[in-house]
VEXLUMDO-251626 format. One record per residue (C-alpha): y, z, x; residue in three letters. Coordinates in pm, 1 decimal. Layout:
N
<atom <Y, Z, X>, ala> ...
This chain:
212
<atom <10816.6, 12429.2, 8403.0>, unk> <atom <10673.1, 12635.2, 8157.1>, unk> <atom <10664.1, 12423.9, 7879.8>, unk> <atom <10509.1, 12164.5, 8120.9>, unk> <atom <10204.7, 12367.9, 8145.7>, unk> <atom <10128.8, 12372.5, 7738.3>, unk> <atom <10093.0, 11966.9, 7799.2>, unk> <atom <9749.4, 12082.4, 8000.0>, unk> <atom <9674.1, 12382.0, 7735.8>, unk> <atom <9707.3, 12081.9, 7437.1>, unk> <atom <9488.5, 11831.3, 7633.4>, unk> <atom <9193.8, 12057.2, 7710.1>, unk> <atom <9181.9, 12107.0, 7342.0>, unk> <atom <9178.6, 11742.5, 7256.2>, unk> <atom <8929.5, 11652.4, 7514.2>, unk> <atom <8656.4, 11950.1, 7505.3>, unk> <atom <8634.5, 11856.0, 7124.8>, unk> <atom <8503.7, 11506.6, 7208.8>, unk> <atom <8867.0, 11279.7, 7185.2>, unk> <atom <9022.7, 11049.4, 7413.7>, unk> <atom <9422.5, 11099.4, 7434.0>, unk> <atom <9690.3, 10931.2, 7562.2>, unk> <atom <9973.7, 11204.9, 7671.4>, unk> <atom <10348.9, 11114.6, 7736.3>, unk> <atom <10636.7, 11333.0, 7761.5>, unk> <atom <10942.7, 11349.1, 7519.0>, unk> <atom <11176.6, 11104.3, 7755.2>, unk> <atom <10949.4, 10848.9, 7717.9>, unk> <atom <11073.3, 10547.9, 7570.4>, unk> <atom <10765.3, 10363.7, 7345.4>, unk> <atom <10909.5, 9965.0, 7405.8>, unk> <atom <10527.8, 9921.9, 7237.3>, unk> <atom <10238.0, 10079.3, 7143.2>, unk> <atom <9982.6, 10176.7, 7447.6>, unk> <atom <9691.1, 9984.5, 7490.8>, unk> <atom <9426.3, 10250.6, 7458.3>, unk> <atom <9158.5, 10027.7, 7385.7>, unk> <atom <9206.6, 9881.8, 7739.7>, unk> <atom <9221.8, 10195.5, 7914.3>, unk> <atom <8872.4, 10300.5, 7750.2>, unk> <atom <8687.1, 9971.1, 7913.6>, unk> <atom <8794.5, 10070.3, 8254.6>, unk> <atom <8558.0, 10271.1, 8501.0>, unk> <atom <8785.4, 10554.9, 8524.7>, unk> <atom <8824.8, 10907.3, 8375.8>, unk> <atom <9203.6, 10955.7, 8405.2>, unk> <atom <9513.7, 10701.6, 8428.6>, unk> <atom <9836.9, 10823.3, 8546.1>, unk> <atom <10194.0, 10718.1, 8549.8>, unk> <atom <10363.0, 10645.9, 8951.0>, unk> <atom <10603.1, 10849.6, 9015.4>, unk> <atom <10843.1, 10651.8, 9225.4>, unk> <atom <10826.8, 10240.3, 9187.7>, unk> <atom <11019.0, 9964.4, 9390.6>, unk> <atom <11074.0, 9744.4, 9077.9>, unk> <atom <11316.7, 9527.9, 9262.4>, unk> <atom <11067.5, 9467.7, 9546.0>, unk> <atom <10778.6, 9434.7, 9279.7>, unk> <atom <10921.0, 9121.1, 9091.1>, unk> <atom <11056.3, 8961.2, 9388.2>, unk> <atom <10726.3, 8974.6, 9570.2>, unk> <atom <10460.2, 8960.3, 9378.2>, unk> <atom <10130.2, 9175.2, 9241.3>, unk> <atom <9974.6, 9170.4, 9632.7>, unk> <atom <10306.6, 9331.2, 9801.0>, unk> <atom <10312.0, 9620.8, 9480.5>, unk> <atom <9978.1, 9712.1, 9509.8>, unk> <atom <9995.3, 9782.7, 9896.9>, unk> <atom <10362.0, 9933.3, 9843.2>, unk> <atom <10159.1, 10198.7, 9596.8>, unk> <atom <9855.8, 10258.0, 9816.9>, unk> <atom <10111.1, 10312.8, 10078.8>, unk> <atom <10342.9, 10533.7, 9892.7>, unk> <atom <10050.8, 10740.9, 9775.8>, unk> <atom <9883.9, 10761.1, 10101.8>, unk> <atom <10184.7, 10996.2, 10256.6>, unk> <atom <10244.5, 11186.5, 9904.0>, unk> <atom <10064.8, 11164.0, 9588.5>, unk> <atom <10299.1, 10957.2, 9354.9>, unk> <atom <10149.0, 11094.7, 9066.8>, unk> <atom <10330.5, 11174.7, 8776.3>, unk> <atom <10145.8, 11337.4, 8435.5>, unk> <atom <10460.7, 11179.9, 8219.6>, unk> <atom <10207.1, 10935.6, 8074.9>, unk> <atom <9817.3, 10973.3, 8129.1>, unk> <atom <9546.4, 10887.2, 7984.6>, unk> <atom <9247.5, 11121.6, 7932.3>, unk> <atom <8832.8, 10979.4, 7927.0>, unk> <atom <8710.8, 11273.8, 7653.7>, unk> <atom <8417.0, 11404.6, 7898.0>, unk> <atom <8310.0, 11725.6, 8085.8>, unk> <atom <8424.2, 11583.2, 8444.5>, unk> <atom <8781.5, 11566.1, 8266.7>, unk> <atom <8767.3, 11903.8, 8081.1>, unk> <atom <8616.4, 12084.5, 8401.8>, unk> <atom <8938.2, 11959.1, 8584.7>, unk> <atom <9166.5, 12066.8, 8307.9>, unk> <atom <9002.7, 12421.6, 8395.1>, unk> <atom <9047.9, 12427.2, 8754.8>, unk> <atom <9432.1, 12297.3, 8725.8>, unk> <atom <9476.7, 12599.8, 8437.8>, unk> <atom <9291.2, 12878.0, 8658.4>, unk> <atom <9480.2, 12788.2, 8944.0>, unk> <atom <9837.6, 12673.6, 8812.7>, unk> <atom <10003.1, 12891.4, 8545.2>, unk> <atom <10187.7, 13143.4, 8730.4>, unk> <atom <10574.3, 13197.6, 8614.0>, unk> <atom <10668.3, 13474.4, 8841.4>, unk> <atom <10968.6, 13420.8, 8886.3>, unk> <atom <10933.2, 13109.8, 8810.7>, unk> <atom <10693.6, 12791.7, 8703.0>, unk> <atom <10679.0, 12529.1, 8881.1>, unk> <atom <10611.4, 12164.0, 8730.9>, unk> <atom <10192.0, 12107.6, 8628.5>, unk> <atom <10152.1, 11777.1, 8725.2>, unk> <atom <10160.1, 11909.7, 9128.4>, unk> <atom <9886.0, 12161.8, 9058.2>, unk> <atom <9710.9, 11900.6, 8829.0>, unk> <atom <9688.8, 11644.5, 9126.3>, unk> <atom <9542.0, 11910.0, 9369.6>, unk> <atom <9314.6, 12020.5, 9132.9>, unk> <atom <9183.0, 11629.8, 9086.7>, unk> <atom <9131.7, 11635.1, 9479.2>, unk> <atom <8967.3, 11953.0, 9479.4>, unk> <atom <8717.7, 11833.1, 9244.5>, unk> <atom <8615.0, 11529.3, 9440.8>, unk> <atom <8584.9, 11665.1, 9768.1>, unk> <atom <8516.8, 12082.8, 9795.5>, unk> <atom <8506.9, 12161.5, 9441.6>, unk> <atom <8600.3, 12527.8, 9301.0>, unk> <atom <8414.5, 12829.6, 9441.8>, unk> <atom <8611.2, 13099.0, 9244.7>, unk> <atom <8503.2, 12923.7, 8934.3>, unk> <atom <8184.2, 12812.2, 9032.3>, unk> <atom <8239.4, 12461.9, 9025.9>, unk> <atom <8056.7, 12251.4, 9284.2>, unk> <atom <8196.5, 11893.5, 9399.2>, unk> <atom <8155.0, 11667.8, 9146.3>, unk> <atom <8308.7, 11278.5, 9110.7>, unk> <atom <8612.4, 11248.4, 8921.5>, unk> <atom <8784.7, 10920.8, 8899.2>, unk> <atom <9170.2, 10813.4, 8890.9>, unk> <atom <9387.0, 10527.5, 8870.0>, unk> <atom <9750.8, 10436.1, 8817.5>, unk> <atom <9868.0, 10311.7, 8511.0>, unk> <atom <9993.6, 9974.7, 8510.8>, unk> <atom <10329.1, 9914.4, 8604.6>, unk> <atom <10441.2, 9809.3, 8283.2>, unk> <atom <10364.5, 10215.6, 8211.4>, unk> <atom <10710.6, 10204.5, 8408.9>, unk> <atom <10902.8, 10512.1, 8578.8>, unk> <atom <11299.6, 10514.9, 8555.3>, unk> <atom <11240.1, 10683.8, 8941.1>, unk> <atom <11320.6, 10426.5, 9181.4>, unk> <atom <11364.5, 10425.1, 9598.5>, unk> <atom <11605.7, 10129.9, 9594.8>, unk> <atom <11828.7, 10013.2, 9337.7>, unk> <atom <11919.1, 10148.0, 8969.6>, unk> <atom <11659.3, 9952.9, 8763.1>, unk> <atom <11901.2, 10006.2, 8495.5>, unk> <atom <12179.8, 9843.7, 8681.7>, unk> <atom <11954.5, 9553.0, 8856.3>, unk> <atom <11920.4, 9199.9, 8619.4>, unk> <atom <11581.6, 9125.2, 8832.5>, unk> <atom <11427.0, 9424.9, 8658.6>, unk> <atom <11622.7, 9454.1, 8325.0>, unk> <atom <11504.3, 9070.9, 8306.0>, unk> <atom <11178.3, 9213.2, 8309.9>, unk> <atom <11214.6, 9507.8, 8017.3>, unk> <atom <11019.5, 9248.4, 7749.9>, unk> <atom <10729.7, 9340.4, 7947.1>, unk> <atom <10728.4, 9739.3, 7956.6>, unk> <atom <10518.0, 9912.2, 7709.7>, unk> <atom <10702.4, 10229.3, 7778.3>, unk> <atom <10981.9, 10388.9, 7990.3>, unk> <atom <10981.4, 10735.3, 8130.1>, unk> <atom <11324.5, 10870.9, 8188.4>, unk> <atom <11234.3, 11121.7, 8473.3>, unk> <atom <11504.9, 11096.4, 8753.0>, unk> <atom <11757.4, 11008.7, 8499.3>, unk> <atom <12057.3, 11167.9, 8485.8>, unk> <atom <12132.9, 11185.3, 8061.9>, unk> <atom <11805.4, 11146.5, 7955.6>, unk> <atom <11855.1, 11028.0, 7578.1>, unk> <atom <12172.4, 10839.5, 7643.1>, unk> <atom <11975.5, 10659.0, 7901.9>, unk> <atom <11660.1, 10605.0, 7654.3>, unk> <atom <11881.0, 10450.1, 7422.6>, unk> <atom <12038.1, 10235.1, 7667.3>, unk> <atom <11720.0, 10139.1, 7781.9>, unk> <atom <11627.0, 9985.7, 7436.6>, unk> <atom <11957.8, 9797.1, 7393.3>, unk> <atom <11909.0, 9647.5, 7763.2>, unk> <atom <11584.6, 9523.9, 7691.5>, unk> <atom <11616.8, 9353.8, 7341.5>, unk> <atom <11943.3, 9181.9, 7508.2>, unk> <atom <11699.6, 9048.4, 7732.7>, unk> <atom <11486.0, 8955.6, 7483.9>, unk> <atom <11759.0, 8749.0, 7249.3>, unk> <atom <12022.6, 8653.8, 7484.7>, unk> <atom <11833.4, 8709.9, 7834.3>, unk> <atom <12152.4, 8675.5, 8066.7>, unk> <atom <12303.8, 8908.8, 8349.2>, unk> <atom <12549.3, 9034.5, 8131.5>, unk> <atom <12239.7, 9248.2, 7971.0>, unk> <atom <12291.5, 9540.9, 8220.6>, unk> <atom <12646.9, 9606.9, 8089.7>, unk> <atom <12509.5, 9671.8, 7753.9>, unk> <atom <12493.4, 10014.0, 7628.6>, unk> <atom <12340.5, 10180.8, 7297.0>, unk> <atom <12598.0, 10221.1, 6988.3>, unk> <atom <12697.9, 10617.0, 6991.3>, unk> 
């Protein structure tokens, strides 16, 4: 939890001095390089990574059913995960940064993970804004990061174990290994699943595991 919190302390640097950043954690597996150049055309300040993602579901049904699966999911709990996130270099984003700091970095006993206090802080800013700081309402705009952005957090079956999503690994940019039990054994299986898919796309492809 602590070390969570210097991801915030980092960005706020980056940003105030004027530079757009994409952030992802050290369990993230980089299938490809992120599309930055996208992310800067879109209206937004901030993308973030979902938190939990029905993969299964997704590919079976289509884009329409995964988009109102999210909205749904995020309606009753915010399904945001800082993993991966992209930052819009501006003073809306570095004013948020702030708030999240001020109100977020206490480890007594304890610290608890950023990325809770970070989402709070984004709805504070939009709605009531932050009278102990001064900070009046102002608009700050989020979206979700593609799926391909993906989460290894799932609320039905082991993406790792399913062929209907490992049949889909050729189109992940990334992979973050959060709910994952053995995080870099499970990165590196990750990779060898997905180029089996790749060269010799075939069930078999979840069985494979990286070379120790």
């Amino acid at each position: 939890g602590r070390f969570t919190w210097m991801k915030q302390k980092i960005t706020l640097g980056i940003v105030a001095s004027g530079v757009n950043l994409f952030m992802f954690d050290a369990d993230v597996v980089l299938f490809d390089v992120p599309d930055t150049k996208s992310m800067l055309s879109k209206p937004v300040d901030v993308l973030y990574q979902i938190d939990y993602m029905d993969y299964h579901g997704a590919y079976l049904n289509g884009p329409d059913w995964t988009k109102n699966y999210l909205d749904e999911v995020h309606e009753h709990e915010s399904n945001f995960n800082s993993g991966q996130m992209w930052y819009k270099a501006s003073k809306r984003v570095s004013t948020w940064l702030q708030m999240s700091l001020a109100h977020g970095v206490q480890c007594a006993p304890s610290c608890g993970l950023e990325q809770n206090v970070l989402y709070e802080a984004s709805r504070m800013a939009s709605t009531t804004g932050d009278e102990s700081l001064g900070v009046e309402p102002f608009e700050l705009t989020l979206d979700r990061l593609p799926i391909t952005y993906a989460t290894h957090c799932s609320r039905t079956t082991d993406m790792m174990n399913d062929w209907e999503v490992v049949s889909h690994f050729p189109e992940f940019i990334t992979l973050h290994m959060c709910c994952a039990g053995s995080k870099y054994i499970g990165m590196g299986n990750a990779l060898a699943k997905r180029k089996c898919s790749i060269e010799t796309p075939n069930p078999n492809c979840i069985d494979v595991r990286a070379s120790a």
